[in-house]
LOSE-253477 format. One record per residue: residue in one letter; x, y, z of N, C-alpha, C, CB in turn; residue number from 1. Coordinates in steps of 0.05 Angstrom, whole numbers, always signed. Glycine has a CB too. Layout:
{'a' {X Y Z} {X Y Z} {X Y Z} {X Y Z} NUM}
...
# end
This chain:
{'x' {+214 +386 -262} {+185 +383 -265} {+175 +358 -252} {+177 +383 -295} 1}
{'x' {+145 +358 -233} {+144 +334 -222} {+134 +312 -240} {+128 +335 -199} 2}
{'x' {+126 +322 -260} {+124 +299 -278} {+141 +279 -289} {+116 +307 -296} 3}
{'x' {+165 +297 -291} {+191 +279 -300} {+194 +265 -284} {+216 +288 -305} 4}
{'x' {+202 +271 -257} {+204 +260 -230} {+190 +233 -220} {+195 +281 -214} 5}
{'x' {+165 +236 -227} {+145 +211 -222} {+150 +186 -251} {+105 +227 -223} 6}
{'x' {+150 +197 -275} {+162 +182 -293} {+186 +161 -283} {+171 +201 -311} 7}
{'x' {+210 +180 -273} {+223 +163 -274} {+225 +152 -251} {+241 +168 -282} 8}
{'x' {+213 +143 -236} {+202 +131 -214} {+191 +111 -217} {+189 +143 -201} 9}
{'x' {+180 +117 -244} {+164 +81 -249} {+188 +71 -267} {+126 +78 -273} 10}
{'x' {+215 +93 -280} {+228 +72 -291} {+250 +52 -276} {+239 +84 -311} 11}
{'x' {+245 +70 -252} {+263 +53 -232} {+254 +25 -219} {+270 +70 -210} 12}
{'x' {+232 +35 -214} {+215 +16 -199} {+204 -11 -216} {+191 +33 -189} 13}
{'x' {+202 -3 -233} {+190 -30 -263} {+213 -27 -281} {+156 -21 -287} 14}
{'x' {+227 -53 -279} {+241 -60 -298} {+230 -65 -330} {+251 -81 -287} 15}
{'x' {+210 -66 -330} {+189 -69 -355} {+183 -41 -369} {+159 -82 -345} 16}
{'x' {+188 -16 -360} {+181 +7 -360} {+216 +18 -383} {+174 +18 -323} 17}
{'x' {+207 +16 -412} {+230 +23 -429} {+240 +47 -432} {+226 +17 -449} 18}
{'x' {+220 +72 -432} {+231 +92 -434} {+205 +107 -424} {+245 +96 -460} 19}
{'x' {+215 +137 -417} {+211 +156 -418} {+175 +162 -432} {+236 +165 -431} 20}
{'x' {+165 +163 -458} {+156 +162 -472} {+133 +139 -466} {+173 +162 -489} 21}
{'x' {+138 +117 -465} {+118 +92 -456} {+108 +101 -434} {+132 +63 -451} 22}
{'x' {+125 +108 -407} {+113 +108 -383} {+84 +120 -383} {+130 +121 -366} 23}
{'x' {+93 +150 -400} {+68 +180 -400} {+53 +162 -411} {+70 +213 -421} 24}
{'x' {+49 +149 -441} {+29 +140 -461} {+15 +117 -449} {+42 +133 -487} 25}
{'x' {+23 +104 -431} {+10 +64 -422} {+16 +74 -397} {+32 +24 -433} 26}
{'x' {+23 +78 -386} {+22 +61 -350} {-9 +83 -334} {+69 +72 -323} 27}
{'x' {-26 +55 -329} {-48 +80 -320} {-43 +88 -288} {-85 +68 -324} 28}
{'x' {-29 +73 -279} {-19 +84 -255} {-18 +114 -243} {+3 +77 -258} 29}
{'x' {+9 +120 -276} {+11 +156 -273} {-12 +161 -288} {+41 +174 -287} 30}
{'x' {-26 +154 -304} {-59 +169 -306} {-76 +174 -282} {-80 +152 -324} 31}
{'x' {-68 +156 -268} {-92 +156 -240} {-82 +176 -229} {-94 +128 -215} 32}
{'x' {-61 +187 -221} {-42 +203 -201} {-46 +231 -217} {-6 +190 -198} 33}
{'x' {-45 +236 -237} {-48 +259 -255} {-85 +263 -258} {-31 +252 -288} 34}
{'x' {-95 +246 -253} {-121 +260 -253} {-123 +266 -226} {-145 +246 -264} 35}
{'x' {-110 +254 -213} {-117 +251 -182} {-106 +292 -181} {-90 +217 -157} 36}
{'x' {-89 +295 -184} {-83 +323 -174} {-96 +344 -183} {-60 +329 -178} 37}
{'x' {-102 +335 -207} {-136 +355 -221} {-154 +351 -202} {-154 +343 -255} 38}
{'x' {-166 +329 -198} {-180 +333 -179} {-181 +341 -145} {-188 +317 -183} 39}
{'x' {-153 +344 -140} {-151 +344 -114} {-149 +376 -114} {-125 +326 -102} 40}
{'x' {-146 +389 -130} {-138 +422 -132} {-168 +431 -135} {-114 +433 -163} 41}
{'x' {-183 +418 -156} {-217 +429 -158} {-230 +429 -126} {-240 +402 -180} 42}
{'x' {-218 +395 -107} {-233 +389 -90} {-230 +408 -63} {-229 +364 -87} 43}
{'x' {-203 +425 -64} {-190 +436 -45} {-192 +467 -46} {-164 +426 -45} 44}
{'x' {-206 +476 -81} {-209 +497 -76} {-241 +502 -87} {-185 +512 -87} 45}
{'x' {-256 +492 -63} {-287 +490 -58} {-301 +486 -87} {-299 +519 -42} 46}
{'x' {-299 +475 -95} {-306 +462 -129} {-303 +429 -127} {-278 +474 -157} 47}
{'x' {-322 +413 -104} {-316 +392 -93} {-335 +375 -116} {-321 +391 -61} 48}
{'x' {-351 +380 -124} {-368 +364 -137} {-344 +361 -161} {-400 +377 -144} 49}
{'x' {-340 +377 -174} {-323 +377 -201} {-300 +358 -190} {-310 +411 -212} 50}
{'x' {-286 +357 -163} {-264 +347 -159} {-273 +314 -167} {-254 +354 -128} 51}
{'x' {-296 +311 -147} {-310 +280 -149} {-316 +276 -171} {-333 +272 -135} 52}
{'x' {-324 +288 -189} {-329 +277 -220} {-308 +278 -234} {-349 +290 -236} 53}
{'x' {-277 +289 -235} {-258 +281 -253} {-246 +255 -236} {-237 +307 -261} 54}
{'x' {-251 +233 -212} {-243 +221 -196} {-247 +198 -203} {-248 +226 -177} 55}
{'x' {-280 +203 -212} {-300 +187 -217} {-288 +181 -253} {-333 +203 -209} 56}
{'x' {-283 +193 -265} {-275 +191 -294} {-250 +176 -292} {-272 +219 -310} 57}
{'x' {-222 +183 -281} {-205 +164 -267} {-213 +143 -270} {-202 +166 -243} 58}
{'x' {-228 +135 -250} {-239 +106 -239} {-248 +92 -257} {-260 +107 -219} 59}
{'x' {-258 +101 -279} {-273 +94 -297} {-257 +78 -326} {-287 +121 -301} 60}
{'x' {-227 +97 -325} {-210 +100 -355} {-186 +78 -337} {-195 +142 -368} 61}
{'x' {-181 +85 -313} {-157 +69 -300} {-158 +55 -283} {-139 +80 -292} 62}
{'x' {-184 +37 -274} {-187 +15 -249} {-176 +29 -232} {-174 -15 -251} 63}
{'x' {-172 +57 -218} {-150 +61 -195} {-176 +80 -185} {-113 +77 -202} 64}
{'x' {-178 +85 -156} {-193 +96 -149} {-187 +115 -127} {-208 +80 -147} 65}
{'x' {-186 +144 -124} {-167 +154 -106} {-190 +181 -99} {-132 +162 -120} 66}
{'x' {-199 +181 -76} {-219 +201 -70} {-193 +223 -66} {-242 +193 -43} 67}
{'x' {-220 +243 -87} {-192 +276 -83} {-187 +293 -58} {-201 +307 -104} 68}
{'x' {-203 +281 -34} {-191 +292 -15} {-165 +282 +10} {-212 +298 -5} 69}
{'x' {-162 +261 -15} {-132 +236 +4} {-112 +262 -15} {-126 +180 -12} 70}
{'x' {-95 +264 +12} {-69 +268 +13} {-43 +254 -5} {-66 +265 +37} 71}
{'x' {-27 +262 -21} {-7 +242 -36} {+11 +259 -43} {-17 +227 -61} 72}
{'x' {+39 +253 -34} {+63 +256 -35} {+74 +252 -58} {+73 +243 -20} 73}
{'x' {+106 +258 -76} {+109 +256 -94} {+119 +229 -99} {+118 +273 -98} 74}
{'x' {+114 +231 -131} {+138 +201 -136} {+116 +181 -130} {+171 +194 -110} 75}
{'x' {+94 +178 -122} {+90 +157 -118} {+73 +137 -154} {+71 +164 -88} 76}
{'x' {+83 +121 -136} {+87 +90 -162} {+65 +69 -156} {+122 +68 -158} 77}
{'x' {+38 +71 -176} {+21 +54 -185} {+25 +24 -197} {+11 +67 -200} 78}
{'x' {+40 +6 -190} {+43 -10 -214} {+22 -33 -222} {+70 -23 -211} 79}
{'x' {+15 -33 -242} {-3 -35 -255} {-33 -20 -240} {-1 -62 -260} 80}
{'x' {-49 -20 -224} {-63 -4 -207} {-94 -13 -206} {-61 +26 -216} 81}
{'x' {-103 -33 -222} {-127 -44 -227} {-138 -52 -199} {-126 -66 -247} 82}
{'x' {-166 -42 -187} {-175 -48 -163} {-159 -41 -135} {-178 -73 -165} 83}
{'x' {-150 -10 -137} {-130 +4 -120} {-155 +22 -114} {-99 +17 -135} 84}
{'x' {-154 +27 -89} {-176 +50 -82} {-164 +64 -46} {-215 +29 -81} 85}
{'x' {-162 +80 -47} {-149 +101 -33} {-178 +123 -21} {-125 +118 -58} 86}
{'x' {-184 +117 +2} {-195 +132 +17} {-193 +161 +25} {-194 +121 +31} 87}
{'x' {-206 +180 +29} {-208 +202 +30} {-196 +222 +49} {-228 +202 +28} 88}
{'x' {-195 +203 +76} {-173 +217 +94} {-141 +206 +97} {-185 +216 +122} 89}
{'x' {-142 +184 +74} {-116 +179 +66} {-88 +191 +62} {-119 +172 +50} 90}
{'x' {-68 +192 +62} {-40 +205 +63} {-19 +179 +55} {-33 +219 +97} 91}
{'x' {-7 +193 +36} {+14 +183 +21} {+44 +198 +22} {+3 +182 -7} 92}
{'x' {+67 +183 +39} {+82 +201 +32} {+91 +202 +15} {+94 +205 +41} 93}
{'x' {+116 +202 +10} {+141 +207 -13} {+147 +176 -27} {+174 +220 +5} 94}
{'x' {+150 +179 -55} {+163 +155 -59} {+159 +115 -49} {+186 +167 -48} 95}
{'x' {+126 +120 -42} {+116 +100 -42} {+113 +81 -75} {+92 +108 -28} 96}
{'x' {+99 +56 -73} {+101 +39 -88} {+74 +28 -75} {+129 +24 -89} 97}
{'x' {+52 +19 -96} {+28 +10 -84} {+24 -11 -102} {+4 +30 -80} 98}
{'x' {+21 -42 -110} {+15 -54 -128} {-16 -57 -131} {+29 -73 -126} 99}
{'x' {-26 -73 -149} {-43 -75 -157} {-71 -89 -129} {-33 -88 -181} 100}
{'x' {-94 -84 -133} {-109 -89 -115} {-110 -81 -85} {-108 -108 -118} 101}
{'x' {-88 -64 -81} {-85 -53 -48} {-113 -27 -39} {-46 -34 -46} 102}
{'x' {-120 -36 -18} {-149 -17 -8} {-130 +0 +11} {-181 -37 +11} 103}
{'x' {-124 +25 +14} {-124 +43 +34} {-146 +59 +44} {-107 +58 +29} 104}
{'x' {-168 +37 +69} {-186 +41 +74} {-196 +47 +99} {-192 +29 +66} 105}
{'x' {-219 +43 +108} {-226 +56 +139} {-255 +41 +148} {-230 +97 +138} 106}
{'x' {-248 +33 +175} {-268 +16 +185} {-290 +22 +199} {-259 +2 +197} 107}
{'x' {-307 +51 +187} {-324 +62 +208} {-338 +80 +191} {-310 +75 +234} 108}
{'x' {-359 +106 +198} {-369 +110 +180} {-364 +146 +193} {-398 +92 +174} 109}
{'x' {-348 +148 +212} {-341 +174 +229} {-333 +192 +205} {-314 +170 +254} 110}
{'x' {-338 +214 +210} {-323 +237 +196} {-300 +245 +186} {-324 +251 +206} 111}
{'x' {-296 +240 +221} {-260 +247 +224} {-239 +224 +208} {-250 +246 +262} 112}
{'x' {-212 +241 +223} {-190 +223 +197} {-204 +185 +211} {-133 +232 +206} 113}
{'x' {-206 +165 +186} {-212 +142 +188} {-189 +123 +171} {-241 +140 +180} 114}
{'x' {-170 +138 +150} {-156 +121 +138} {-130 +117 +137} {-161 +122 +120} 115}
{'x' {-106 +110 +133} {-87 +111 +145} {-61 +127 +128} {-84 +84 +152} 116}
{'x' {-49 +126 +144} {-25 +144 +133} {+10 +138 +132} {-27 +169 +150} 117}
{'x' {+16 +134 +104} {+40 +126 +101} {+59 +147 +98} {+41 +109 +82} 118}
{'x' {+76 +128 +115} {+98 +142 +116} {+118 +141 +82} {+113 +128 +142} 119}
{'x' {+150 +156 +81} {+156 +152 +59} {+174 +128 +53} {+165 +172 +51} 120}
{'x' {+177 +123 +21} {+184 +104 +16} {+169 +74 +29} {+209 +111 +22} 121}
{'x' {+145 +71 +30} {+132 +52 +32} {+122 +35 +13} {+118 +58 +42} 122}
{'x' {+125 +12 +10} {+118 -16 -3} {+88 -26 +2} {+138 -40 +10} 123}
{'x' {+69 -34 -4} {+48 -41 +4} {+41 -66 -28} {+26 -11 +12} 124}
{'x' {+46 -93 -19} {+36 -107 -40} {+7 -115 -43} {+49 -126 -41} 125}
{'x' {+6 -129 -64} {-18 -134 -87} {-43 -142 -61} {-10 -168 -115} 126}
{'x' {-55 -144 -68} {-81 -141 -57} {-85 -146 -20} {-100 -164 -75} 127}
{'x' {-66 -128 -7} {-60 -118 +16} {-95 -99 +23} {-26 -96 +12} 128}
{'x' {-93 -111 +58} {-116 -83 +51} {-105 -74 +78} {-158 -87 +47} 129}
{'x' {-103 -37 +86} {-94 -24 +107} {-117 -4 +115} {-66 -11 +100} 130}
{'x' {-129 -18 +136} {-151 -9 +144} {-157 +7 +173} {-162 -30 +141} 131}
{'x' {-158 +35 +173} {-156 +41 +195} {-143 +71 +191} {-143 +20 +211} 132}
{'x' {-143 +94 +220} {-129 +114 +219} {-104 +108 +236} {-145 +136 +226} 133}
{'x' {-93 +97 +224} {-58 +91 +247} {-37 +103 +213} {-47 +31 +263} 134}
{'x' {-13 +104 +233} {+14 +110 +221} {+30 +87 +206} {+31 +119 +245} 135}
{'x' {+31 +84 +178} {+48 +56 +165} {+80 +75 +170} {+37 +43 +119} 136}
{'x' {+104 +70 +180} {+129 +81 +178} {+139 +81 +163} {+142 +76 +188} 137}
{'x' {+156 +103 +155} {+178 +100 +136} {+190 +78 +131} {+195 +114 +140} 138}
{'x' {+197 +62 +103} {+210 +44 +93} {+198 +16 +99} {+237 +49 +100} 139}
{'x' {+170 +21 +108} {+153 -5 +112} {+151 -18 +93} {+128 -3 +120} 140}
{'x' {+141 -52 +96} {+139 -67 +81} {+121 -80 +81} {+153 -77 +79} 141}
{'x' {+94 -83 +71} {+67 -89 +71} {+69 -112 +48} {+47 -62 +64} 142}
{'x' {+71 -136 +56} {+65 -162 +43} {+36 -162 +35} {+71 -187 +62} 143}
{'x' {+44 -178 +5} {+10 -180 -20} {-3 -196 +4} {+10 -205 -63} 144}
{'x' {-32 -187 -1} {-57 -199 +25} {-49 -200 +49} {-68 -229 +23} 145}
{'x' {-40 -182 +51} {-35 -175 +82} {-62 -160 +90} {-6 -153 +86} 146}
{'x' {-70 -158 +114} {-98 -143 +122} {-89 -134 +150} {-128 -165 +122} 147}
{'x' {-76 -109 +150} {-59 -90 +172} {-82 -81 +177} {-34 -67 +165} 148}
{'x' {-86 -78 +209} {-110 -59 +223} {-99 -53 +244} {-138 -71 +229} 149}
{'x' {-71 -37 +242} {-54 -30 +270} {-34 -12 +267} {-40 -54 +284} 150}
{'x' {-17 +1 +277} {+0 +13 +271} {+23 +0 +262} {+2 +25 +286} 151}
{'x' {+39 +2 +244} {+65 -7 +231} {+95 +2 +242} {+63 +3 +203} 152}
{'x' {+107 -2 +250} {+134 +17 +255} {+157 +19 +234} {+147 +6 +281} 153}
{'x' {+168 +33 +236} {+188 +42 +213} {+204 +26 +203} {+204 +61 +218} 154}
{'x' {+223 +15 +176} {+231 -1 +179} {+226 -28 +176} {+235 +5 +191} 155}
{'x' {+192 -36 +174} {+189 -72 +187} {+174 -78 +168} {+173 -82 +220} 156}
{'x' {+175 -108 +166} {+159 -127 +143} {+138 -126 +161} {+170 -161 +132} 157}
{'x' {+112 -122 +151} {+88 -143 +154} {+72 -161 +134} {+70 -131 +165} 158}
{'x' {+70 -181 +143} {+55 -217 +133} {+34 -218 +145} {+69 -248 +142} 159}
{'x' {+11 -234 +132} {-7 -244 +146} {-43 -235 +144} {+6 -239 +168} 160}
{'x' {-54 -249 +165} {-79 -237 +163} {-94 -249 +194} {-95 -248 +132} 161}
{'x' {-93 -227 +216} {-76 -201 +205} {-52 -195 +216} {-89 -175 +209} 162}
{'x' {-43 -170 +203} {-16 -169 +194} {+1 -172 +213} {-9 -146 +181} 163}
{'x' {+17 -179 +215} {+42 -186 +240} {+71 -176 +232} {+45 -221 +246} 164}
{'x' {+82 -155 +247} {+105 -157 +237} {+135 -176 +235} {+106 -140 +244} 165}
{'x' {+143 -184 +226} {+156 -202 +218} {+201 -199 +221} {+140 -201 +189} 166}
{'x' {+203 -175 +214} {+225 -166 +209} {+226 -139 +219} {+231 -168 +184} 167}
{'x' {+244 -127 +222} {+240 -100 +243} {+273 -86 +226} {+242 -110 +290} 168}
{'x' {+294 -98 +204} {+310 -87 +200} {+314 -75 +173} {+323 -100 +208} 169}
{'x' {+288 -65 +165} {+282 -54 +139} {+287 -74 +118} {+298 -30 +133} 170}
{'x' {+300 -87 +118} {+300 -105 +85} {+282 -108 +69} {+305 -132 +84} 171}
{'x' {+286 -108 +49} {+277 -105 +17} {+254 -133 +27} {+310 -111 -16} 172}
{'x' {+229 -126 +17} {+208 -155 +18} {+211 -171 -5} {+173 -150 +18} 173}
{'x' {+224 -195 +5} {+222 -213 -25} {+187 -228 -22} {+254 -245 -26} 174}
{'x' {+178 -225 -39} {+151 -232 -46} {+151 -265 -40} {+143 -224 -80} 175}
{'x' {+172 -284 -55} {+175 -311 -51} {+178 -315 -30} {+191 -322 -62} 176}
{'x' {+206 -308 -21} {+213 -330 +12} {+195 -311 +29} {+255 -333 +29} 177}
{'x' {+179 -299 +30} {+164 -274 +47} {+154 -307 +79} {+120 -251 +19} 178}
{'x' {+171 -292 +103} {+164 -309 +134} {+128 -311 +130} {+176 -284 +170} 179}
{'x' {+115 -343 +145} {+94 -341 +147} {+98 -341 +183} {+77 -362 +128} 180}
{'x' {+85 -319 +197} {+87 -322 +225} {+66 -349 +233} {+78 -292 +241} 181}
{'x' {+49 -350 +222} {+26 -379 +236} {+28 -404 +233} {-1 -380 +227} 182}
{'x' {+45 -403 +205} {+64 -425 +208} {+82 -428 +223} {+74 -429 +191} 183}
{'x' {+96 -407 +229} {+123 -411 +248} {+116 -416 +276} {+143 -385 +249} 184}
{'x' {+88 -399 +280} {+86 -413 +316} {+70 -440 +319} {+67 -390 +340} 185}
{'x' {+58 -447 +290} {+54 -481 +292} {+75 -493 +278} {+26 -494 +279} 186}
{'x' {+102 -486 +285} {+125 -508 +277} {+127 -506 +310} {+157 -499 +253} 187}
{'x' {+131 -487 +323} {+138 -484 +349} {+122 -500 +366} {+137 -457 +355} 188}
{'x' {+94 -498 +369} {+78 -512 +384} {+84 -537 +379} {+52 -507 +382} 189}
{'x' {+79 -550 +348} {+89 -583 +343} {+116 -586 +356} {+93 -593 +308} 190}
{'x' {+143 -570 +364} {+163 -579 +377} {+161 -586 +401} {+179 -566 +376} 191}
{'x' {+139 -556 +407} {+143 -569 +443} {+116 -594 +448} {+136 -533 +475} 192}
{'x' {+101 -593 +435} {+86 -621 +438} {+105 -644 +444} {+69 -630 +411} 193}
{'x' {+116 -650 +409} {+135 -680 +410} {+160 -677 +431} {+150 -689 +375} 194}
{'x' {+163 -659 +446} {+185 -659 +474} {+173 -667 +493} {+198 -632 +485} 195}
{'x' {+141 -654 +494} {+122 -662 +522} {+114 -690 +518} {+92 -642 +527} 196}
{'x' {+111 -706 +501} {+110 -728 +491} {+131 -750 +509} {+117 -723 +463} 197}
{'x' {+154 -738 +485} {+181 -751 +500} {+180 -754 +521} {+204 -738 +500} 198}
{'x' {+169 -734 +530} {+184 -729 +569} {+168 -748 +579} {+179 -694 +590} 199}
{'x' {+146 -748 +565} {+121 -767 +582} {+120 -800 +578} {+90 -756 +570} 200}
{'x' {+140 -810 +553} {+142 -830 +552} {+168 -832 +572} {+142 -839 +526} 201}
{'x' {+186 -827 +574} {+205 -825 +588} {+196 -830 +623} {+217 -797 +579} 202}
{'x' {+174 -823 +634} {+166 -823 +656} {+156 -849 +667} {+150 -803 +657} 203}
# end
């Protein structure tokens, strides 16, 4: 059953998550995702208003906000979900992880697809925003306040604002030591200054 399935997905994923039982009753995460598919079934089978008003009730009971015509894969993991809002031509694959405050959004007011689309097993931290219709890759790693407006490739950390990729060999994002790239190319520039320096006292 996919319910079990998504359950224990948050018990893997949250070490805070005790059993079975807690997950269904408290985590509004899987409330958001379970209304989300009520409404995505009303919205898909021409009963669109009804879809937007159980979305809108969502939004209302679980700070998570997921228009019922975004696309979403299984397994996927809300944790905690307050100020999460998921755009309408959105796509989620498999076995993502979205923390709290992340926008999967779109920078225009066009019709067509405008929001972006993850691949599976994707990471996207706390108040990240992924803005745009491009491809995030499988096993991506979307650092908290990151502000991605580009395509992602499979596999890679991105940091920053905006986002830069950082790492390209899939590893796990540690949130703490997470690379700052704008720091790193003003450690770089201050090196080659105090060399051009050198060289110039030297002359």
């Amino acid at each position: 059953m996919r319910l079990i399935e998504s359950i224990e997905a948050y018990q893997r994923n949250d070490p805070a998550a005790r059993s079975k039982f807690e997950v269904f009753w408290l985590y509004n995460g899987l409330h958001a995702v379970i209304y989300y598919r009520f409404a995505h079934w009303f919205f898909t089978h021409k009963m669109k208003f009804i879809g937007r008003w159980i979305s809108q009730i969502a939004r209302r009971r679980t700070g998570v906000e997921i228009h019922p015509a975004a696309k979403i894969g299984r397994r996927l993991v809300i944790d905690h979900g307050t100020g999460i809002v998921i755009g309408a031509t959105a796509e989620i694959g498999d076995d993502c992880l979205l923390y709290q405050g992340v926008t999967l959004g779109g920078t225009g007011a066009q019709r067509e697809k405008r929001h972006p689309t993850l691949g599976n097993n994707v990471m996207v931290g706390c108040g990240a925003k992924v803005l745009g219709p491009f491809k995030v890759g499988d096993n991506a790693r979307i650092a908290a306040n990151s502000v991605v407006l580009s395509e992602v490739p499979a596999n890679s950390t991105v940091v920053g604002v905006p986002g830069r990729v950082v790492r390209l060999n899939g590893e796990k994002l540690d949130h703490i030591h997470t690379p700052d790239p704008i720091r790193a190319e003003l450690d770089y520039l201050r090196e080659r200054l105090e060399k051009l320096e050198k060289h110039m006292e030297e002359q």
